[in-house]
C-alpha positions in Angstrom: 15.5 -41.2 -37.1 13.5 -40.0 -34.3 13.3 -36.1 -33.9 14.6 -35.5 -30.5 18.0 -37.9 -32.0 17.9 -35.6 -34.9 17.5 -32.4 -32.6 20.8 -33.4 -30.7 23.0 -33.4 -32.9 22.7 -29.7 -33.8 24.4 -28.9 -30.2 27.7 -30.3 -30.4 30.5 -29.9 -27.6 33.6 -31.4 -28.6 34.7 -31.3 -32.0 36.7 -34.0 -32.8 34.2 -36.5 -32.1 31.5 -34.4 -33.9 34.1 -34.3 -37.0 33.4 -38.1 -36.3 29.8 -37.8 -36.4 29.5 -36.0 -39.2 31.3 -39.0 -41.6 29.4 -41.4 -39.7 26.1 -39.6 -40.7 27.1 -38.8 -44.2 27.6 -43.0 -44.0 24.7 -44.5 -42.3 21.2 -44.5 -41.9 18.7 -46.3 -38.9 18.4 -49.4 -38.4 15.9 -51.2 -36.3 16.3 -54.5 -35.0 12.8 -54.6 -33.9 10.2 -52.6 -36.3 6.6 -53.7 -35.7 3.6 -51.9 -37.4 0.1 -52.4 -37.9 -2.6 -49.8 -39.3 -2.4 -47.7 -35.8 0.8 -48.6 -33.5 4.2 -49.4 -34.2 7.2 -50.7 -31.9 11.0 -49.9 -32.7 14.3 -51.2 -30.8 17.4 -50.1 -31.6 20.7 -51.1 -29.9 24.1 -50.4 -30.8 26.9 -52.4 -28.9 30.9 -51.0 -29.5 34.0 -51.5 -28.1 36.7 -48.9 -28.7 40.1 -48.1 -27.5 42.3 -45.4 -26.9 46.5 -44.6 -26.2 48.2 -42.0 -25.0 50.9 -40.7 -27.6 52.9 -37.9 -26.7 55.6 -37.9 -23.7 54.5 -35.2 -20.4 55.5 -31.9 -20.8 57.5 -30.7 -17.4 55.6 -27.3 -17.8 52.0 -29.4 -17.1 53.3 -30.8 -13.7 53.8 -29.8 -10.0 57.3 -29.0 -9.3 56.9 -31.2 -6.5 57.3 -33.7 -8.8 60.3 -33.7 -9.9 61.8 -32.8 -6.6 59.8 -33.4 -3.6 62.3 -31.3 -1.8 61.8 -28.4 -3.6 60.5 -26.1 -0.7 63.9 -26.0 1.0 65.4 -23.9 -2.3 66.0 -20.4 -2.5 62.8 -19.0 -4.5 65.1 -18.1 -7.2 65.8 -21.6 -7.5 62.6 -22.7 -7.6 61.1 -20.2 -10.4 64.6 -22.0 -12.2 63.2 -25.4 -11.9 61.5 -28.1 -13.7 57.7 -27.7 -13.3 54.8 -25.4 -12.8 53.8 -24.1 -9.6 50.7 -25.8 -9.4 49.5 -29.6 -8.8 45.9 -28.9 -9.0 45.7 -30.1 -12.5 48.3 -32.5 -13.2 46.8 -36.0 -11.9 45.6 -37.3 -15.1 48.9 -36.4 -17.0 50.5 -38.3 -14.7 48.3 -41.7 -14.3 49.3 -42.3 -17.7 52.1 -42.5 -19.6 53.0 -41.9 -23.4 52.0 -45.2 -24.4 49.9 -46.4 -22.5 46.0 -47.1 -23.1 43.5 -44.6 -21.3 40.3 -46.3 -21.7 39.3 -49.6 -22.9 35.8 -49.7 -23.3 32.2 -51.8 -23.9 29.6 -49.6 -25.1 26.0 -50.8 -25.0 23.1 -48.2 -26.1 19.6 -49.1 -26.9 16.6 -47.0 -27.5 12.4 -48.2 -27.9 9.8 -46.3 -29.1 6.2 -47.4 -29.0 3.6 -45.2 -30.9 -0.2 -45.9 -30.9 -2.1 -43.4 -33.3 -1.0 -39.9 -32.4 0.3 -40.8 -29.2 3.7 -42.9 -28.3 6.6 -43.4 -25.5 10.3 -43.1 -26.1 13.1 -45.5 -23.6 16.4 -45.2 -23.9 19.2 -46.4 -21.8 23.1 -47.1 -21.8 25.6 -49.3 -20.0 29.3 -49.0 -20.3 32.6 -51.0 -18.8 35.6 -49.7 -19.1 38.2 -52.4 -18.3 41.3 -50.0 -18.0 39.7 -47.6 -15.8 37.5 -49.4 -13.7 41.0 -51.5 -12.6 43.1 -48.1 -12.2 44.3 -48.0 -8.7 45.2 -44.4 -9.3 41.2 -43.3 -9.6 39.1 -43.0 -6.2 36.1 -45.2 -6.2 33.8 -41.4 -7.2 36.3 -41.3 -9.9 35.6 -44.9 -11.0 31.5 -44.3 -10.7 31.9 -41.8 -13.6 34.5 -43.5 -15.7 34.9 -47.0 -15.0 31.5 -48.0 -15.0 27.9 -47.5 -15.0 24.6 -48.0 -16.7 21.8 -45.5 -16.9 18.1 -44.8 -17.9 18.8 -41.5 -20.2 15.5 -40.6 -22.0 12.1 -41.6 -21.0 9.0 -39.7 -22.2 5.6 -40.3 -23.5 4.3 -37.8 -25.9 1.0 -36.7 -28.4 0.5 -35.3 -31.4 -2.2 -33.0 -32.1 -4.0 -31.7 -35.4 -5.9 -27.9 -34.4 -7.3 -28.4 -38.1 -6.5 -25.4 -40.8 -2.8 -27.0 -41.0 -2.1 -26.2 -37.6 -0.3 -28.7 -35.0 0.3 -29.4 -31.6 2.3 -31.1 -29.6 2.9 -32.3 -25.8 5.8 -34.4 -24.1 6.6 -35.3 -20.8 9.6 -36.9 -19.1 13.2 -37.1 -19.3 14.3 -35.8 -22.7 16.6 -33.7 -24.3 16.2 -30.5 -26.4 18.3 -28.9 -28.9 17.8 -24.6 -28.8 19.4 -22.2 -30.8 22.2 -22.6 -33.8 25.8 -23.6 -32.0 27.7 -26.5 -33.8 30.5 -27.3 -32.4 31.0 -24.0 -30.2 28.6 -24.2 -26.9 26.4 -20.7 -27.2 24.4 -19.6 -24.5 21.5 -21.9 -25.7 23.4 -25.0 -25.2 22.9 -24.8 -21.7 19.4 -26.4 -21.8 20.9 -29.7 -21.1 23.9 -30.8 -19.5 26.8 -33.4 -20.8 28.8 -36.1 -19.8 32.1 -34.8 -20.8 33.4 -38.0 -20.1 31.1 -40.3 -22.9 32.5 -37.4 -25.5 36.1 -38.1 -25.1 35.4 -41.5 -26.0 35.8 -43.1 -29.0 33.2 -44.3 -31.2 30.7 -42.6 -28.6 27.4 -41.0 -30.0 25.8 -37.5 -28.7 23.1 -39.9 -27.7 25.4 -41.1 -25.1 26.3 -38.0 -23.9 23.6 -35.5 -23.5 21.7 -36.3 -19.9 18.2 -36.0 -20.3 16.2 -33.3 -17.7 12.6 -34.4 -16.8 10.3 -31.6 -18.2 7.0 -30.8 -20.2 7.7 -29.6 -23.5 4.9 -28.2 -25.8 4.7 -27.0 -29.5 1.8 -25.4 -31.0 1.6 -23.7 -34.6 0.0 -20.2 -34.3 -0.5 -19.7 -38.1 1.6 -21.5 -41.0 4.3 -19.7 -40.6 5.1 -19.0 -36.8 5.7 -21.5 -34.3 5.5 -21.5 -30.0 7.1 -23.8 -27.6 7.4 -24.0 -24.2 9.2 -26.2 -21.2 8.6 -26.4 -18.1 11.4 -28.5 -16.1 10.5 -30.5 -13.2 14.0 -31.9 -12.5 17.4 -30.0 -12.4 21.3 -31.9 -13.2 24.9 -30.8 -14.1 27.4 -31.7 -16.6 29.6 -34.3 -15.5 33.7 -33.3 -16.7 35.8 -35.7 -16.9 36.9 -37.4 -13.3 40.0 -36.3 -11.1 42.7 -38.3 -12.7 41.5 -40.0 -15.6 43.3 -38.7 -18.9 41.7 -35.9 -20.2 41.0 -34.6 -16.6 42.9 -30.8 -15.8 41.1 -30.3 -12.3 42.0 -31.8 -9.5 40.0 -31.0 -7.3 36.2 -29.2 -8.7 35.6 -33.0 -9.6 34.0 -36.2 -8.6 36.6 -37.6 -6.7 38.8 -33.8 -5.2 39.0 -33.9 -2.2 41.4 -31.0 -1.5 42.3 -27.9 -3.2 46.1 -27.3 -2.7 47.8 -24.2 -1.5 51.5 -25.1 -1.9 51.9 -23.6 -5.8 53.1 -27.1 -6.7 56.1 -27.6 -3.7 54.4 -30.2 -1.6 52.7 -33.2 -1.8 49.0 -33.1 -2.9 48.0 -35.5 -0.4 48.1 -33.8 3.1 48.3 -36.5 5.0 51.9 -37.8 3.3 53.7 -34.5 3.7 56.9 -34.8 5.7 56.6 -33.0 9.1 53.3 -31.1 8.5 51.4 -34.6 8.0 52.5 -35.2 11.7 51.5 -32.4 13.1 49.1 -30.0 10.5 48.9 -27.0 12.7 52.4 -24.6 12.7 52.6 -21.9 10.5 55.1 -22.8 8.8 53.5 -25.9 7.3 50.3 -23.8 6.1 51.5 -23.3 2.8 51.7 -27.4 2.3 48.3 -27.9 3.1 45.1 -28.3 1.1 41.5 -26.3 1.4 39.1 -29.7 2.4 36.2 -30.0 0.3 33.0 -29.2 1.4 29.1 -30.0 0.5 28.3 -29.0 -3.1 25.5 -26.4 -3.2 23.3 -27.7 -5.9 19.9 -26.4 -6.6 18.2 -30.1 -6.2 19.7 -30.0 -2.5 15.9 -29.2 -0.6 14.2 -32.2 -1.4 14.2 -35.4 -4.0 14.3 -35.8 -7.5 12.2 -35.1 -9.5 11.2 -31.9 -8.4 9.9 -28.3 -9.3 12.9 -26.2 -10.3 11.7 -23.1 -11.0 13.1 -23.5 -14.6 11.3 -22.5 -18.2 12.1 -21.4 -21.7 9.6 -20.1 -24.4 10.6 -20.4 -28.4 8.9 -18.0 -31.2 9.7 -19.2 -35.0 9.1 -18.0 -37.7 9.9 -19.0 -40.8 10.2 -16.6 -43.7 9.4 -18.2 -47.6 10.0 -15.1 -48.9 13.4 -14.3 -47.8 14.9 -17.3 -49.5 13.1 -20.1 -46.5 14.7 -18.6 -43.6 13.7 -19.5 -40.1 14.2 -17.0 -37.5 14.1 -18.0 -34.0 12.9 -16.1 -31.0 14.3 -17.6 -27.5 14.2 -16.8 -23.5 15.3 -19.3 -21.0 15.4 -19.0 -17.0 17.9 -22.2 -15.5 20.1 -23.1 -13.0 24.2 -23.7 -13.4 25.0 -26.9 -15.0 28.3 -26.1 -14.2 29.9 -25.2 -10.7 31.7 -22.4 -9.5 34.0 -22.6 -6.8 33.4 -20.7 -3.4 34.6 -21.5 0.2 35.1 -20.5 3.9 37.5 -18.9 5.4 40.0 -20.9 8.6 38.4 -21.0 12.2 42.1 -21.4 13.8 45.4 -22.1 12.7 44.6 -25.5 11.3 44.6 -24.8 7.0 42.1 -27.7 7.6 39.6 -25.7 9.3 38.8 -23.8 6.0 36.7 -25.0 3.3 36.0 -24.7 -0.4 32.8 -26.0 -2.2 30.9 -25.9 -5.9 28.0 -23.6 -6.1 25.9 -24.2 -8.8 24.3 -20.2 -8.8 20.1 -19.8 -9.6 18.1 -18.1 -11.8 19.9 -17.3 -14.9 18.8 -15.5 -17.8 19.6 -16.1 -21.5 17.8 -14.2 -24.5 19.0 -14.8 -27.7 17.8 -15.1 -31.3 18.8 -17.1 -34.1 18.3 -17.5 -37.8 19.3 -20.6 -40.9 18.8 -19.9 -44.3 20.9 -21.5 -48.2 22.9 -18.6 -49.4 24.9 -19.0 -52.9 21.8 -20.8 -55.0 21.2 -22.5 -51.9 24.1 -24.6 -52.0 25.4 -23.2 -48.3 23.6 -23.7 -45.3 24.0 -20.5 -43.5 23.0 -20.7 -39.6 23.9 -18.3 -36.7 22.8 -17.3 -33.0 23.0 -14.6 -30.6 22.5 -14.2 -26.9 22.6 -12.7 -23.4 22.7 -13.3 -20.2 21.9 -10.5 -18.0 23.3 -12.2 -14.6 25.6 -15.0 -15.8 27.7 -16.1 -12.9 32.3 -16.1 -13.8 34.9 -17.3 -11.6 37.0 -15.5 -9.9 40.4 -16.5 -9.9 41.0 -19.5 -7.4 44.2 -18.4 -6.2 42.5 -15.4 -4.9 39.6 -16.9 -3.7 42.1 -19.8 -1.5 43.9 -16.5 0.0 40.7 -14.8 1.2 39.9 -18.2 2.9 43.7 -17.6 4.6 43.2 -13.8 5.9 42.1 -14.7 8.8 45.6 -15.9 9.8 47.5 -12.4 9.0 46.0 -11.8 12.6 49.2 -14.1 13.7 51.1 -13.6 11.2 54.2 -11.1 12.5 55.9 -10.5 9.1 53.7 -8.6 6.4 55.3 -10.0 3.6 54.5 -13.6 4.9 50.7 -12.6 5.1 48.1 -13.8 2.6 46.9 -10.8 0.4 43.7 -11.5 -1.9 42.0 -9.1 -4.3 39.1 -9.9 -2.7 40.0 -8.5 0.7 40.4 -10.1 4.2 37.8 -12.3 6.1 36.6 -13.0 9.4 36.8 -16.6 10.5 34.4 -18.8 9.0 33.1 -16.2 6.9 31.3 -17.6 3.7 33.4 -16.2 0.6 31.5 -16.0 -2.6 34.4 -17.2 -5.6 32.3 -15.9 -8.4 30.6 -12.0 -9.6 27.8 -12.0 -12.3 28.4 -9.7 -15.2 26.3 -8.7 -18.5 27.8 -11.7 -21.2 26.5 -11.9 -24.7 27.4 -14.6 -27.2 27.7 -14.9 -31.1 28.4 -17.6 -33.6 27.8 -18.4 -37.0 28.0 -21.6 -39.2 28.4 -22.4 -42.8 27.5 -26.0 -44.0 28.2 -27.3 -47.8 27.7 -30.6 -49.4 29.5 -30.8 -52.5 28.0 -33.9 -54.2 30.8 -35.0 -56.0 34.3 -34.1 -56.3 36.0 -35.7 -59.4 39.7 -34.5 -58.2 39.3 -36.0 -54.9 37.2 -39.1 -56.5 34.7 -38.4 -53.6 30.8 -38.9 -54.1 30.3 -36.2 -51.7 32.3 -33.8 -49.3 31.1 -31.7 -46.3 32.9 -28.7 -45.4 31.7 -27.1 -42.0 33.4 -23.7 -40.7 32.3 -22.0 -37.4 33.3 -19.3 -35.6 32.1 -17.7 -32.0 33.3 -15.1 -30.0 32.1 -14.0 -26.4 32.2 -10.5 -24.8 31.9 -9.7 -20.9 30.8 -6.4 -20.4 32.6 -4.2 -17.5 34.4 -7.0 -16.4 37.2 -5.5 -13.8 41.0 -4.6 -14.5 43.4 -7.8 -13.9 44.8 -4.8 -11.4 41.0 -4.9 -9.6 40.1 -8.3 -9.5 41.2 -11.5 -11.4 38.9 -13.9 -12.9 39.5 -17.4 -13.6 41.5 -19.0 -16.6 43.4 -22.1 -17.4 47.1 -22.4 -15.9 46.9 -19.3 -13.7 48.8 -20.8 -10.8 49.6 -17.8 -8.6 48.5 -14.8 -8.4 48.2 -11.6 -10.7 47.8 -9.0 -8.4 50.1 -6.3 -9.0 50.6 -3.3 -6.9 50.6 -4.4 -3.2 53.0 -6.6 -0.9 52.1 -9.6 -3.1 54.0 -9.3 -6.1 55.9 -12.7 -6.8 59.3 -13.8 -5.4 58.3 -14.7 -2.2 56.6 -17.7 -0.1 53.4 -17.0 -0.8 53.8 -16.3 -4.4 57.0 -17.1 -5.6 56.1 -15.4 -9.3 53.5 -12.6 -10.5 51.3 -14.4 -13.0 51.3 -12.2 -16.3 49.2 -13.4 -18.4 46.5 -16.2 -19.1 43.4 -14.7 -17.1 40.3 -14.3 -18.2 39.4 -11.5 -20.8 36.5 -9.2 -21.5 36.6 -10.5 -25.6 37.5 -14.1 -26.8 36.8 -16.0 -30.0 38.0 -18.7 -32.1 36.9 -21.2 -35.0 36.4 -24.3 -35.9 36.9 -25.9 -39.1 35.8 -29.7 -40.6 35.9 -31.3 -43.9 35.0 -35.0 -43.9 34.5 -36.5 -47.6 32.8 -39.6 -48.4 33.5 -43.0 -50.8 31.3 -45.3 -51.3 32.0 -48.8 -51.9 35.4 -47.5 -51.1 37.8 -50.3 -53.1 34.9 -51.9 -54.7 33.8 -53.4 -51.4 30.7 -52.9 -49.5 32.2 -50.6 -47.2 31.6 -46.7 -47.3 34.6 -44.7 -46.3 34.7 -41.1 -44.8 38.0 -40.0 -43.8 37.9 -36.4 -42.1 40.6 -33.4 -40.9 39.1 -31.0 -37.9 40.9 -28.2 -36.5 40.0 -26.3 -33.8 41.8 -22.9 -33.0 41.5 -20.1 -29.9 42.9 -17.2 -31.8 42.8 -14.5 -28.7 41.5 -13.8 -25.7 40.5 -16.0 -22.7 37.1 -17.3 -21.7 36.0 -16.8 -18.1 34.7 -20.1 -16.7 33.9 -22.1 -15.7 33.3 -23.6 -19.3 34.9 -21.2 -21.3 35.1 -21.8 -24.8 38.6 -20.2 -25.9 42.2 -19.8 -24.4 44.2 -17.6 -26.7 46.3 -19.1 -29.4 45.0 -22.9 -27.9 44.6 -25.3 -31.1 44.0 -28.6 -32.3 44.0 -31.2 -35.1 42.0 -34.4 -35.6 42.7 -36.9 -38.6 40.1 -39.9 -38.7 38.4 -42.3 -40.8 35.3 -44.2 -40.3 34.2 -47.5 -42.0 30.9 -48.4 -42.4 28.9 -52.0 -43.8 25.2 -52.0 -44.6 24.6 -49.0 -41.8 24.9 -51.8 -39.2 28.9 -51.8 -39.0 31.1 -49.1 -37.9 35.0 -48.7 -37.5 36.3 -45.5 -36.8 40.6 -44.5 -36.0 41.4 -41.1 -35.1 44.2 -39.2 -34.0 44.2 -35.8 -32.5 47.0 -33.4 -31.6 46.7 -30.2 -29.1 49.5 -27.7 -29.6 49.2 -24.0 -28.7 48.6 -21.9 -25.7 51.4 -22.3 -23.8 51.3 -23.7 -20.1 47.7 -22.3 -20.4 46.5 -25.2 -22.7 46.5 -27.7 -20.1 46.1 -30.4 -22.6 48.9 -29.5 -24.6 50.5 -33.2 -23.7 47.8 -35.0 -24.0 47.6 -36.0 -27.7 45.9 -39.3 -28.5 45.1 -42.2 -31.1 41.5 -43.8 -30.6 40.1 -47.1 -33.0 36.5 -48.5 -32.2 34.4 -51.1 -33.5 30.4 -50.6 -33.7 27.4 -53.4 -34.4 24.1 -51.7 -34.6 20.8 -54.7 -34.6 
């Protein structure tokens, strides 16, 4: 397997496809369709062509959706009324619950992936590239054509390197590689730590089924360099010369809970769920956009992103680096300890705007800022405990200056203050914890703070298990927990979580019942402390049934046990769980069929996937 494959796999993101990968690697081994050698070169292709499947299976849950929705005339009722009735007041994160249906398939998918590596002596070059079509998406009049370039399809050129290996003599090595590539930092295994940042995702390749991490980690171009600086203790060092984001899933395909931080949002909506979310089909205020009384039906526009790769074309110098120190420790039982300081760029955006220039809502703006120069330090350490037959692996780090959102609700008032200047009636005006703005002011939507990040994995491969009638079992238990330090009262300022729909501010003219805010959000911000675990055990029979197929059923569960995550990204919403039951298949390492099912209960109306549970089959030929 190459190393940088390997590498991957250690950073996982989603785990009920890594529960997946984890049979699928107990399972199967590389092939090469292509493996040419002679005394001082050798050429390898791999491809891997799948086709999987997947179907919604639980009905929508009112408490996801807009209120709008199940009574476009909702406005006209008393607020009383309209705290009463079916619906959240929100339709900023409903579009994908309602493009689909229980019942109905939410992605249909060819897969192809293929990888060559060409080596000559000590020196070689690494290709790989992917295509995808997804027939249901790509066909779903619901999805804007950005949405359709993320998920319906496209092909692209992920890794592409050359690379030498270098012997200093006394036992010590070197090594250089240039290009696109990806690298795997730190210890996190299913829970993102704050060395997982090094390169971004496509959240939208993970959700699918039968996908590998090969798929879904998007290569940076950078020089990358290992040297040994005595048997025992290791240097690396990168250097990027190109910067890119994660990609989430796009506005209004399944798994999507933004509508409008996306590719393809267009408008951040300021009616709490009572109107339309497309401005230009609201009754009245579609015709003519600018009375007051129509402001609240309106949505923000979207504006330019502000990415760090705006001032000039790719690749470029980013001003982005990271140095490793190992060191690995025979005498306390083979222990690696790893030294670690990165300096990067958001992969992921935070949302900021601008505040109204008149009385049009339209003349006020929010945009994604992807915030500079960011610092993680962190250290890590994996060792065997228990006669070695644990693995036992763990990481912590902090970020000096790590950029949180602040809660959008406020943010979308501050753009509004600028109207309380016509506004006669104070308890119509828009209050934000952020203050009041002049018009057109630029208003930053996020605050760094001091975070630091901890998680720890245990790892077991049983061998056999005569009770189950397995030949092997692996158990995998993880659990993380992040801490913000001084991060303001809820009273102060509110930072981001999932399912705040109005605002929390308690203590001025704003608090709930009214037309601004028709309830005082309670609960569901973000926290100073959060943590959860995650749990996996995936067994394994060979020539299950006497066949030549090896079978690897698995159970993961995932669970958010308190405390909420500021994001954007956060890893935990309190009391937020979910289950995955799967099986793969696999023939001669060249076959794979995997099923899975996976259910998301917890959380409340703050687990905005709570609806959304689905069954997934694929089908996998590897040449």
């Amino acid at each position: 397997m190459n190393t940088q494959q390997h590498n991957a796999t250690r950073a996982v993101l989603r785990p009920s496809l890594l529960a997946g990968a984890i049979g699928m690697a107990l399972a199967a081994g590389s092939v090469h369709a292509i493996d040419l050698g002679g005394p001082n070169y050798s050429l390898n292709i791999d491809t891997t062509v799948s086709y999987s499947t997947g179907i919604r299976v639980a009905d929508r849950d009112d408490d996801l959706v807009g209120k709008e929705h199940f009574n476009p005339a909702i406005s006209a009722l008393p607020i009383e009324q309209q705290v009463q009735a079916r619906g959240r007041f929100s339709n900023n994160s409903d579009d994908g619950n309602l493009n689909f249906d229980s019942g109905e398939v939410i992605f249909n998918q060819i897969r192809i992936l293929s990888e060559m590596e060409f080596s000559y002596k000590n020196y070689g070059a690494f290709v790989r590239g992917n295509f995808f079509h997804d027939f249901k998406l790509e066909n779903k009049d619901a999805l804007s054509s950005d949405a359709k370039d993320i998920a319906g399809q496209r092909g692209r050129l992920l890794d592409a390197y050359v690379y030498g290996n270098f012997d200093l003599g006394g036992g010590r090595l070197a090594s250089l590689r240039v290009g696109r590539q990806v690298v795997s930092w730190g210890e996190s295994t299913f829970i993102p730590g704050g060395l997982s940042v090094l390169n971004p995702v496509d959240v939208t390749s993970l959700r699918t089924a039968g996908a590998e991490l090969r798929d879904a980690f998007i290569p940076l171009g950078m020089v990358r360099g290992t040297i040994d600086l005595s048997p025992n203790l290791s240097a690396e060092g990168l250097v990027f010369f190109e910067w890119d984001r994660v990609e989430p899933e796009a506005r209004g395909t399944f798994f999507s809970s933004n509508d409008f931080a996306v590719d393809g949002g267009q408008y951040a909506m300021l009616g709490f769920g009572r109107f339309s979310d497309d401005p230009l089909n609201l009754p009245g205020c579609g015709v003519d956009p600018t009375p007051l009384n129509c402001m609240p039906a309106l949505g923000l526009p979207r504006a330019d992103d502000d990415r760090p790769d705006d001032s000039g074309s790719a690749p470029q110098a980013t001003g982005e680096f990271g140095a490793a120190l190992r060191y690995f420790a025979p005498w306390l039982n083979d222990t690696e300890f790893g030294l670690y300081y990165l300096h990067y760029h958001s992969r992921l955006p935070l949302v900021s705007g601008t505040a109204v220039t008149n009385t049009d809502v339209s003349s006020g703006r929010f945009n994604l800022v992807y915030p500079e120069d960011i610092d993680v330090i962190a250290g890590s350490f994996n060792t065997t405990i228990f006669d070695s037959k644990w693995a036992w692996q763990g990481e912590v780090s902090y970020s000096p200056n790590l950029p949180l959102q602040i809660d959008d609700v406020e943010l979308l008032f501050a753009g509004l203050s600028p109207l309380n200047n016509v506004i006669p009636e104070p308890v119509l005006r828009f209050r934000s914890q952020l203050g009041d703005f002049e018009a057109g002011e630029d208003i930053r939507g996020f605050m760094r703070r001091d975070v630091s990040r901890a998680q720890m994995t245990l790892t077991r491969l049983t061998g056999p298990v005569q009770w189950l009638g397995a030949n092997d079992v692996a158990l995998v238990g993880e659990v993380g927990a992040m801490h913000v330090w001084d991060l303001p009262d809820q009273s102060e300022l509110s930072f981001n979580g999932p399912g705040t729909d109005t605002t929390g501010a308690v203590g001025n003219e704003l608090n709930g019942g009214d037309l601004r805010n028709p309830v005082t959000t309670q609960d569901g911000f973000a926290t100073s402390f959060s943590w959860g675990y995650r749990l996996v055990i995936a067994p394994t029979y060979n020539s299950f049934m006497g066949t030549a197929w090896n079978l690897t059923p698995r159970i993961a569960f995932n669970h958010d046990v308190t405390g909420v995550s500021p994001g954007p990204g956060g890893n935990f919403v309190e009391d937020r769980k979910s289950i995955t039951l799967g099986a793969n298949f696999s023939l001669l390492s060249r076959w794979g069929v995997n099923f899975a099912y996976t259910n998301f209960f917890g959380g409340g109306k703050n687990n905005l996937l709570k609806d959304r549970d689905f069954a997934s089959a694929s089908i996998s030929y590897s040449f």
